[in-house]
LOBA-369885 format. One record per residue (C-alpha): residue number from 1; x, z, y; chain. Coordinates in steps of 0.1 Angstrom, whole numbers, plus 5000, padded with zeros to 4 digits. Example, Ala and Ser with C-alpha at 12.3 -4.5 7.8 and 13.67 -1.06 7.14 Angstrom:
<nodes>
<node 1, <5123, 5078, 4955>, 'A'> <node 2, <5137, 5071, 4989>, 'A'> 
</nodes>
This chain:
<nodes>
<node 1, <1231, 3831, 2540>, 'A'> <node 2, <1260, 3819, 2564>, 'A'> <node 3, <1286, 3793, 2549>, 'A'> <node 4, <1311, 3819, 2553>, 'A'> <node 5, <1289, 3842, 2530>, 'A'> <node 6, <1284, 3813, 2504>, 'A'> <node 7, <1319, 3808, 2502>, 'A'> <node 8, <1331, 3843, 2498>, 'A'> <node 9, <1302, 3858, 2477>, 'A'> <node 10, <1278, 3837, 2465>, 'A'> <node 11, <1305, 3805, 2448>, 'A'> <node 12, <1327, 3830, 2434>, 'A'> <node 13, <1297, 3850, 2418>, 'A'> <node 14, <1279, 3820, 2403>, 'A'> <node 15, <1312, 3807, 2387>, 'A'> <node 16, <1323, 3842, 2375>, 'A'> <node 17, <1289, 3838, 2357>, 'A'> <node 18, <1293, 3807, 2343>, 'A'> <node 19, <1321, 3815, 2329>, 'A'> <node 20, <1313, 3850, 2311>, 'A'> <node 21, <1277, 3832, 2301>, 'A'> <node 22, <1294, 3798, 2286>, 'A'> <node 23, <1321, 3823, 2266>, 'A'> <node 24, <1294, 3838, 2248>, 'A'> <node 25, <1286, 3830, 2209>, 'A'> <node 26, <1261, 3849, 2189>, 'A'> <node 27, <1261, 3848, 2154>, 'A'> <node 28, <1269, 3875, 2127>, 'A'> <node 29, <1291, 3890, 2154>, 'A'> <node 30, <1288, 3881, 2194>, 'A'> <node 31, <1323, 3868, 2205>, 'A'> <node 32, <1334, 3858, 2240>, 'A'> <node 33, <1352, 3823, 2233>, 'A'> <node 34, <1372, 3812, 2264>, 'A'> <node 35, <1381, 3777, 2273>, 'A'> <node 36, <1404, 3753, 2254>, 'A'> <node 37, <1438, 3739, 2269>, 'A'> <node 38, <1418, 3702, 2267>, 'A'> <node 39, <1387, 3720, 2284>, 'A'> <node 40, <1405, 3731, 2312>, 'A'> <node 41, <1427, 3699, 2316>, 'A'> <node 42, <1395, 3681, 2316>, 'A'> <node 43, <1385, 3706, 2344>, 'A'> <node 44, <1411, 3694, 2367>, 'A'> <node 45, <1399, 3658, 2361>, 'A'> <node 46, <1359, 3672, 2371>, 'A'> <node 47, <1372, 3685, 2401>, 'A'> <node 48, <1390, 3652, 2412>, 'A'> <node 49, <1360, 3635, 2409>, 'A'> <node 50, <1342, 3661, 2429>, 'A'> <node 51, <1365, 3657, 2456>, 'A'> <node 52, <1364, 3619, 2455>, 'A'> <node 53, <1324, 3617, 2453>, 'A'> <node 54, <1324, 3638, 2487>, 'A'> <node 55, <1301, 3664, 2466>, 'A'> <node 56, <1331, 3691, 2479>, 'A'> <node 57, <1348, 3686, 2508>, 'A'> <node 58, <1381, 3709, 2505>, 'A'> <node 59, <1392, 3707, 2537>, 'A'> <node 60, <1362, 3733, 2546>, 'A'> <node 61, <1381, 3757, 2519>, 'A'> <node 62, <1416, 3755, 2523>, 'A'> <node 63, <1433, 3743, 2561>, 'A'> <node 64, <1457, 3755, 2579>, 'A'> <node 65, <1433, 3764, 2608>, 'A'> <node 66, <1414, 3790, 2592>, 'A'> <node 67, <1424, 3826, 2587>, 'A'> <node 68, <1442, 3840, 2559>, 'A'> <node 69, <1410, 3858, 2543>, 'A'> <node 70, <1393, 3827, 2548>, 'A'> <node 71, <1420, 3801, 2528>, 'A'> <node 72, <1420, 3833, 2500>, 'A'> <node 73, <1381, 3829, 2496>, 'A'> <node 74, <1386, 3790, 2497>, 'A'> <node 75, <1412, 3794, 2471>, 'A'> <node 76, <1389, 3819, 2447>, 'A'> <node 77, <1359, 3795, 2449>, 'A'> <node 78, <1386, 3764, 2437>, 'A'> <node 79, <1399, 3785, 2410>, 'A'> <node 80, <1360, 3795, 2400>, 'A'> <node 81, <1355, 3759, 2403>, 'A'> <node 82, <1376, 3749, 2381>, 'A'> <node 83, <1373, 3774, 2355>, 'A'> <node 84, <1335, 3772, 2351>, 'A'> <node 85, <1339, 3731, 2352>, 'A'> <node 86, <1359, 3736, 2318>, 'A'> <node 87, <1338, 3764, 2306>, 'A'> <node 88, <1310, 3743, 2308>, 'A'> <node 89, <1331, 3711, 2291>, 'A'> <node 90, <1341, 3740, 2268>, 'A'> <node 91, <1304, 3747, 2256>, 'A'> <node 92, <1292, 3713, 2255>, 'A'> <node 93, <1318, 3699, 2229>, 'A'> <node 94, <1308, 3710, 2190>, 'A'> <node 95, <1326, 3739, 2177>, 'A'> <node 96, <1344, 3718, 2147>, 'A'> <node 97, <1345, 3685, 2125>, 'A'> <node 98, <1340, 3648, 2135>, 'A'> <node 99, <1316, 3656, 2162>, 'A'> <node 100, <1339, 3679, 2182>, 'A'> <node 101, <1367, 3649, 2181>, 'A'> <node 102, <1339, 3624, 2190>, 'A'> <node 103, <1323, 3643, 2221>, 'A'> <node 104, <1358, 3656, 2235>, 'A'> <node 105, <1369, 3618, 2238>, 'A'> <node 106, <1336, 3608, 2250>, 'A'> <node 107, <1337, 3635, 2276>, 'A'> <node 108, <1372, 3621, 2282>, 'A'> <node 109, <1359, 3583, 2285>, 'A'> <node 110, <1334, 3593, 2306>, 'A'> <node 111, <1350, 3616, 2335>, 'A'> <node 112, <1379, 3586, 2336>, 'A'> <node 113, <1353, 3562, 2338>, 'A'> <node 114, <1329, 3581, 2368>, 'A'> <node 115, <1364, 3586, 2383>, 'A'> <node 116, <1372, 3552, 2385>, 'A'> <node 117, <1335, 3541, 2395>, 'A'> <node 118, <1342, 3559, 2429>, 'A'> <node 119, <1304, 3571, 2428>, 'A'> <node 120, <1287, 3592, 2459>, 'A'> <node 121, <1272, 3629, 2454>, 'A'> <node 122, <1240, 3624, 2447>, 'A'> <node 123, <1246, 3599, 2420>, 'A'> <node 124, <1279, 3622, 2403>, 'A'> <node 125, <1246, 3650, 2403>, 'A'> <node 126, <1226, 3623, 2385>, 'A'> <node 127, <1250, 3614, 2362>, 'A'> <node 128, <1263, 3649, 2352>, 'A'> <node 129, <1225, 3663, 2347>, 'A'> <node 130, <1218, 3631, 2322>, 'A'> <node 131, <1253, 3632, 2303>, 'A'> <node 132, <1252, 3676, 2301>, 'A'> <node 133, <1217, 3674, 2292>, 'A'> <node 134, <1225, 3646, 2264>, 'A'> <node 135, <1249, 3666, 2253>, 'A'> <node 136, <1234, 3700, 2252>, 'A'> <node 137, <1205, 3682, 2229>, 'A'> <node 138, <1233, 3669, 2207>, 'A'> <node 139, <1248, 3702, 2200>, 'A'> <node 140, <1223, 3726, 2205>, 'A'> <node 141, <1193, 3703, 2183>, 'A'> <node 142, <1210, 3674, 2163>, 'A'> <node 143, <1239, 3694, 2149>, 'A'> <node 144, <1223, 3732, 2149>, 'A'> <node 145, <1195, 3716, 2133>, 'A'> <node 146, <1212, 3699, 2105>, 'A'> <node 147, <1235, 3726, 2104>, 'A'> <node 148, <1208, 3753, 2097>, 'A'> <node 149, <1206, 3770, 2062>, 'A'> <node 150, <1171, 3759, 2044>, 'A'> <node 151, <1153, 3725, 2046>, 'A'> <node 152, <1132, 3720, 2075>, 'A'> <node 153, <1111, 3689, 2083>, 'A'> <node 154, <1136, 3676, 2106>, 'A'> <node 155, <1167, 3686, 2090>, 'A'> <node 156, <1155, 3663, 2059>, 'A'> <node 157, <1151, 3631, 2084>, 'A'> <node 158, <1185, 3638, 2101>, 'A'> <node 159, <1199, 3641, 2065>, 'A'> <node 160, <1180, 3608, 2052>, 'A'> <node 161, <1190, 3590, 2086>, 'A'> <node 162, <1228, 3600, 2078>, 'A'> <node 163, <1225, 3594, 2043>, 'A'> <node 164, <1257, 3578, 2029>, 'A'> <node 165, <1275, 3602, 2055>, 'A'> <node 166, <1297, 3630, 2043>, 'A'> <node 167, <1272, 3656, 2061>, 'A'> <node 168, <1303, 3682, 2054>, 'A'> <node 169, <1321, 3664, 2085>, 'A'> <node 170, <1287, 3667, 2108>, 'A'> <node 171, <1281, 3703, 2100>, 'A'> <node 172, <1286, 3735, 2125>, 'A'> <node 173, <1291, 3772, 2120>, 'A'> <node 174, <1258, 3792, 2121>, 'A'> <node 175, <1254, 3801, 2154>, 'A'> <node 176, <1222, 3828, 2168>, 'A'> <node 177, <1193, 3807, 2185>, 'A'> <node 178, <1201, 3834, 2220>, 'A'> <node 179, <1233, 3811, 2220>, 'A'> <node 180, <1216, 3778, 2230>, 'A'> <node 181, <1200, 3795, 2259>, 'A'> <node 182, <1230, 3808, 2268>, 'A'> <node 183, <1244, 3774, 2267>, 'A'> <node 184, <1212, 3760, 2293>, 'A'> <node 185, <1213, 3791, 2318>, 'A'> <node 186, <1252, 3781, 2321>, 'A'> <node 187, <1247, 3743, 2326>, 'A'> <node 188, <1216, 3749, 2349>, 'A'> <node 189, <1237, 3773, 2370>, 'A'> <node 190, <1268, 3748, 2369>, 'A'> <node 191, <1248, 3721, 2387>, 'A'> <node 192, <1233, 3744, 2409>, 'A'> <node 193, <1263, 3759, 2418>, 'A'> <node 194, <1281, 3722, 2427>, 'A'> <node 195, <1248, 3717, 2448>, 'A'> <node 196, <1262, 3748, 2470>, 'A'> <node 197, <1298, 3733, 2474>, 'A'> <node 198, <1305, 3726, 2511>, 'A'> <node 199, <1298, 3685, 2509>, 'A'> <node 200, <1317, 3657, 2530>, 'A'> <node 201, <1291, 3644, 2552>, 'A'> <node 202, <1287, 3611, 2562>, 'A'> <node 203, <1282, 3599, 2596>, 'A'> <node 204, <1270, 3565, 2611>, 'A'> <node 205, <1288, 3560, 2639>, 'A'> <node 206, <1288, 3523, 2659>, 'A'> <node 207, <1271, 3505, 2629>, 'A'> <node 208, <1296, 3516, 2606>, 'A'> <node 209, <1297, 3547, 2579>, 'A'> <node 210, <1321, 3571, 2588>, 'A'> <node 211, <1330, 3602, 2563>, 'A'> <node 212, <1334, 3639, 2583>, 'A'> <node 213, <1343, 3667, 2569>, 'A'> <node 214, <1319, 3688, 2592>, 'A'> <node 215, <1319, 3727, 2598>, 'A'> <node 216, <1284, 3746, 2580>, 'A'> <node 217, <1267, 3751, 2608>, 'A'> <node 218, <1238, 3774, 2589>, 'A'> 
</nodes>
């Protein structure tokens, strides 16, 4: 697949299915649940640090060199970008209570905080896969288990371990198991899709690193 191809059909596709995958909750009723206003702020803050880790470079999308088609798909995969970045934030925060209030400002803390570290692209990929994956267990294992009706083995440790806790603060709405697959294909297709952003390079020219936005040559 040509860079032009990737660019035009296969970005915009993957984040079009991000974002109808991540909307999807199954429980008594299956509901498609798009992103909150903080979601999609929080988007435009992923996408800063995209830019600034070199993981995409956006000169290759949007420039006043290329054609008019070209800028338009360079402007679709930017828009996909952005809305499957706060889909994704969107399914990773808990769906209500103290946990939803906790993770949101802990996302916050820790965008602002990567942002400020400056780091490159393959440590941003590190970093996202540990703190989505942390995340994902969180909501998805912690909180679905304890929030699950009857009294498994590990829903009576969480509650012992939280004894003294108002569990009525913890506790989620009931959502379908299909849901925290949902949730996994989304993520996994997330970081696979920033893999497939057009990167700044970087060059060592004369001893010294030098940053090029290069053309794909695929």
């Amino acid at each position: 697949m040509t860079g032009a191809g990737r660019e035009a059909i296969v970005l915009p596709l993957t984040f079009l299915t991000v974002l109808l995958l991540g909307s999807v909750r199954v429980a008594e009723t299956t509901v498609l649940a798009p992103p909150s206003v903080f979601a999609l702020v929080l988007g435009l803050l992923f996408i800063r640090i995209v830019v600034q880790s070199g993981t995409l470079a956006p000169q290759r999308l949007l420039a006043s060199s290329r054609s008019t088609l070209a800028n338009a798909n360079g402007l679709a995969a930017l828009i996909g970008l952005w809305l499957a970045a706060a889909q994704v934030i969107a399914v990773l925060i808990p769906d209500s209570g103290l946990p939803r209030i906790v993770c949101g400002l802990l996302l916050l803390i820790l965008l602002a905080n990567t942002a400020a570290a400056d780091p490159d692209r393959t440590r941003l990929l590190r970093s996202l896969t540990v703190t989505f994956g942390a995340l994902f267990l969180l909501k998805f294992v912690v909180l679905a288990q304890l929030s699950a009706p009857g009294g498994g083995r590990l829903n009576r440790i969480l509650q012992t371990l939280l004894e003294g806790m108002t569990l009525g603060t913890l506790l989620q709405p009931s959502q379908h198991a299909v849901t925290g697959y949902l949730a996994l294909a989304t993520i996994v297709l997330f970081l696979v899709a920033l893999v497939l952003l057009p990167m700044r390079s970087v060059q060592t020219t004369g001893g010294a690193l030098v940053r090029n936005d290069r053309e794909s040559r695929e």
